[in-house]
C-alpha positions as CSV (number, residue, x, y, z in Angstrom):
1,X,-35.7,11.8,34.1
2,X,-31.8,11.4,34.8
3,X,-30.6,11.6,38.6
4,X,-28.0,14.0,37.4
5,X,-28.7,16.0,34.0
6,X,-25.9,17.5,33.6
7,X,-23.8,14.1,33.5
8,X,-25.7,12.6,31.3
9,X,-25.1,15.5,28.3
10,X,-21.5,14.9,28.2
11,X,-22.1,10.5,28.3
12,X,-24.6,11.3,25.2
13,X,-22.1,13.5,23.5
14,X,-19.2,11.2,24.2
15,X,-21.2,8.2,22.7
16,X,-22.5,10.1,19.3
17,X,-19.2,10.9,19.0
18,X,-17.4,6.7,19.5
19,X,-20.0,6.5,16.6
20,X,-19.3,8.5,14.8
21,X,-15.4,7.4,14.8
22,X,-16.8,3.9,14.2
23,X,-18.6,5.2,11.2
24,X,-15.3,6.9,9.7
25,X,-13.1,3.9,10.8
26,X,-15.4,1.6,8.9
27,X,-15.5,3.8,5.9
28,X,-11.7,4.4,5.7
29,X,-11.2,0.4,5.9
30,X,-13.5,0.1,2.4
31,X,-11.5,2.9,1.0
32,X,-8.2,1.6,1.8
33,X,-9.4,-1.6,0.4
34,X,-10.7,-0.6,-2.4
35,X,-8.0,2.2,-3.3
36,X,-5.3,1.7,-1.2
37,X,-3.6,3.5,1.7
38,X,-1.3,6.1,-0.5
39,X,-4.4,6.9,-3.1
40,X,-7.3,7.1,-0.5
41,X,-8.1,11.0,0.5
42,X,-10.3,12.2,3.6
43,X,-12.7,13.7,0.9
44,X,-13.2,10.1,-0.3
45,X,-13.4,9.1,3.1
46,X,-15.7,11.4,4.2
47,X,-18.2,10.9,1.2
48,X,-17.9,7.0,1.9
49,X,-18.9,7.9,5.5
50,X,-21.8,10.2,4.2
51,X,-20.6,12.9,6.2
52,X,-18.7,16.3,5.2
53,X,-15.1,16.4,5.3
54,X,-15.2,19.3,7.9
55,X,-17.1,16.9,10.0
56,X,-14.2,14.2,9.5
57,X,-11.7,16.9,10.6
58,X,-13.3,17.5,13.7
59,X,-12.3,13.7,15.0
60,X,-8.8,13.1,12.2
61,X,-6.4,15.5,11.0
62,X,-5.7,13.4,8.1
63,X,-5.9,10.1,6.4
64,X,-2.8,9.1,8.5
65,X,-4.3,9.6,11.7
66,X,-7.4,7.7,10.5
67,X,-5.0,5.0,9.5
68,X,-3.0,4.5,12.3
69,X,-6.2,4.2,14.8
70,X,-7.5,1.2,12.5
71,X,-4.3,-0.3,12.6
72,X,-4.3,0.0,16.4
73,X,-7.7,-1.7,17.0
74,X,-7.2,-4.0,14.2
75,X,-3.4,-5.0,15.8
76,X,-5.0,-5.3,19.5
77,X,-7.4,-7.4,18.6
78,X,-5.4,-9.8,16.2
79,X,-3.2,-10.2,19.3
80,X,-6.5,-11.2,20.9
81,X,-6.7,-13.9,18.2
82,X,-3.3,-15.4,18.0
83,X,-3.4,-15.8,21.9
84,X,-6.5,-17.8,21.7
85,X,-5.6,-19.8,17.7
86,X,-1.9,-20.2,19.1
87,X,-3.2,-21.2,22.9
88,X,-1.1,-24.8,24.6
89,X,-2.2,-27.8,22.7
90,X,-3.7,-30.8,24.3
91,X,-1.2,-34.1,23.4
92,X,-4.4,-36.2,22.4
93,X,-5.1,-33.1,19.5
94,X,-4.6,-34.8,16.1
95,X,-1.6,-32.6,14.4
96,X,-4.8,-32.0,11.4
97,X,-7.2,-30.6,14.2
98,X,-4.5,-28.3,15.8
99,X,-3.4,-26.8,12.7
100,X,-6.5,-26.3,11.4
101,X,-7.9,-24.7,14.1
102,X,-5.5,-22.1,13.9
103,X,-5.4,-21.7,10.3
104,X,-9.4,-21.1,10.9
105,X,-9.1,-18.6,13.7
106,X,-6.7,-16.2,11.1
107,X,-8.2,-16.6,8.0
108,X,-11.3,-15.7,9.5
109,X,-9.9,-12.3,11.3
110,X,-8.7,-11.4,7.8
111,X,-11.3,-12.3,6.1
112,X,-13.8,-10.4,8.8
113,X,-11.3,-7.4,8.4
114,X,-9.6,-7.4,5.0
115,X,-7.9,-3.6,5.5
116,X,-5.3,-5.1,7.7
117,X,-3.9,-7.2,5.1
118,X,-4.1,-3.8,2.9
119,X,-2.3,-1.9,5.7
120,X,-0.2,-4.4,6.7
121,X,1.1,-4.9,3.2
122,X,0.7,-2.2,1.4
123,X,3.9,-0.4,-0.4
124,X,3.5,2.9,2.3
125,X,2.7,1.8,6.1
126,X,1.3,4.6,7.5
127,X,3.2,6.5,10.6
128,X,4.8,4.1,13.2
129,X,2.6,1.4,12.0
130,X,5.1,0.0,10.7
131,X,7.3,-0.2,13.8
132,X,3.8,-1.6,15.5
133,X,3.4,-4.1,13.1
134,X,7.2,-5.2,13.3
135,X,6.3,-5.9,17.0
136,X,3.4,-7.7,16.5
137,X,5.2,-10.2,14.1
138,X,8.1,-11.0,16.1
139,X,5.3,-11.5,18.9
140,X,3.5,-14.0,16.8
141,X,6.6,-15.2,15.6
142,X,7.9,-16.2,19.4
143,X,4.1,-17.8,19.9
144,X,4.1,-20.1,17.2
145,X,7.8,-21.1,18.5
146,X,6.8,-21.9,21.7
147,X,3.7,-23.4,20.3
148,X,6.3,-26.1,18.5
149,X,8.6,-26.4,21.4
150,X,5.9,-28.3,23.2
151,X,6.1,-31.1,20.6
152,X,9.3,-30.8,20.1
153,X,11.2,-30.4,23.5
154,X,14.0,-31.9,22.1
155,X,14.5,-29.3,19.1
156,X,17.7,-26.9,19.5
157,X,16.5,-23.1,19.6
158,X,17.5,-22.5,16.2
159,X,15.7,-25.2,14.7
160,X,12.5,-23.9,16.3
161,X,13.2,-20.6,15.1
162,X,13.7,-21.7,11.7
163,X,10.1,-24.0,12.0
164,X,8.7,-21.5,13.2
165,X,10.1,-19.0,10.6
166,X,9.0,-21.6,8.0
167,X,5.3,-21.8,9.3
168,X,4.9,-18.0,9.3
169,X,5.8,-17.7,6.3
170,X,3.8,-20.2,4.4
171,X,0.8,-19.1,6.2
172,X,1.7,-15.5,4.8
173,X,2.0,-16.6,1.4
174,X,-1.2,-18.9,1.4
175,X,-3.1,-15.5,3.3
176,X,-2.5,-13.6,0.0
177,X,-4.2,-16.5,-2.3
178,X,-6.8,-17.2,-0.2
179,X,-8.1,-13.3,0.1
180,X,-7.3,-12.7,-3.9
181,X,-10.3,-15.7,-4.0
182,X,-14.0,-15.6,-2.9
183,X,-16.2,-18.7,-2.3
184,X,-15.9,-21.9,-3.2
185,X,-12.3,-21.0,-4.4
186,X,-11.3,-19.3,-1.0
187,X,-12.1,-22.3,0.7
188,X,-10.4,-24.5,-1.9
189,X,-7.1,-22.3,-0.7
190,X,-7.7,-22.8,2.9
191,X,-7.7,-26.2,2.6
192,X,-4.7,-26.3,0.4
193,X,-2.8,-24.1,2.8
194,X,-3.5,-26.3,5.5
195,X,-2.9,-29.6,3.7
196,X,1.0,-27.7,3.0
197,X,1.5,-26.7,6.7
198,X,0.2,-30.5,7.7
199,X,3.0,-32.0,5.5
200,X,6.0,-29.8,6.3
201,X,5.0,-30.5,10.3
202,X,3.9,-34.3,9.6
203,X,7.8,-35.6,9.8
204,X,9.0,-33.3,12.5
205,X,6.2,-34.0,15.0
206,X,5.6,-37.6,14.7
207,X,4.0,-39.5,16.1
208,X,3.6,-36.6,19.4
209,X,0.2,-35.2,18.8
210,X,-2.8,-37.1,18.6
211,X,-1.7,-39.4,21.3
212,X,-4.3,-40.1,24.5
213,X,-2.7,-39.3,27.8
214,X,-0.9,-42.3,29.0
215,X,-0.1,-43.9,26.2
216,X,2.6,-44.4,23.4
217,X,3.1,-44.2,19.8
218,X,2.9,-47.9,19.6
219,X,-0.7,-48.4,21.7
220,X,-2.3,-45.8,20.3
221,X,-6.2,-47.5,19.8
């Protein structure tokens, strides 16, 4: 028997009730995946769920509220990934292995969590979202550019900016491809996406990465 009853009611009722926002969140990502953010409704939330819709208003107001917690979670933890896909990279890393370990890191968030490319994207950003997401771009954004800039310490800011501008980009555009694809043919994009991201950085880096501490472009065994 518990120490301390009355303690233990509240802890019980606090945790049915994380799961039960777990179980809506999770339901509202399929729906917003499957219809959209602007034509999802709490009803078809709720029914995804399995639950009533007076039971979903006792944790959400509306679809917008439901939104913009996903988007929270789903924003703290990409930062989560970036920081470790976009961490310093070790000289002797072949330029292949450090770009594709990165690539790897992000696909596999959004493919693990496909409603953040639907949010993210989507024609109507729910709330301040949008303003959130903004942030996290121009975080990601300064990452990858400090990322470059310690390969190419002799780059001018603007340059780096426009790299990493560049890299951002692509990766964007090959995101969309690969999650319009399943399989074999998702995994025919990735490769693809990195093999364009390899050749665009291939001439700027060098010969910088891939080389064993100590030695030199020339020696390299």
């Amino acid at each position: 028997m518990p120490d301390n009853p009355q303690k233990e009611q509240p802890r019980r009722r606090q945790a049915r009730g994380e799961r039960r926002i777990a179980q809506l969140l999770e339901a509202a990502a399929s729906v917003f995946c499957s219809t959209g953010y602007t034509a999802a409704s709490t009803n078809a939330i709720a029914r995804e769920a399995g639950v009533s819709p007076g039971t979903l208003y006792q944790f959400f107001p509306n679809k917008e509220a439901i939104a913009i917690e996903l988007g929270d979670r789903l924003m703290h933890e990409m930062r989560e990934t970036y920081g470790e896909a976009l961490a310093p990279v070790d000289p002797a890393t072949p330029l292949e292995t450090a770009v594709g370990a990165a690539i790897d890191r992000f696909i596999a968030f959004n493919c693990d969590h496909p409603v953040f490319f639907a949010l993210m994207h989507g024609p109507d950003i729910p709330g301040r979202m949008a303003e959130e997401h903004d942030a996290l771009h121009a975080t990601l954004l300064s990452r990858i550019q400090d990322l470059l800039s310690s390969f190419l310490p002799d780059a001018p800011a603007a340059e780096l900016t426009r790299t990493a501008q560049m890299c951002l980009g692509v990766y964007k555009a090959g995101l969309e491809l690969i999650l319009g694809h399943e399989g074999a043919e998702r995994d025919a994009y990735v490769r693809e996406l990195k093999a364009v991201l390899i050749r665009y950085l291939e001439p700027l880096v060098g010969d910088r990465l891939g080389i064993a501490p100590g030695a030199t472009a020339g020696n390299t065994p």
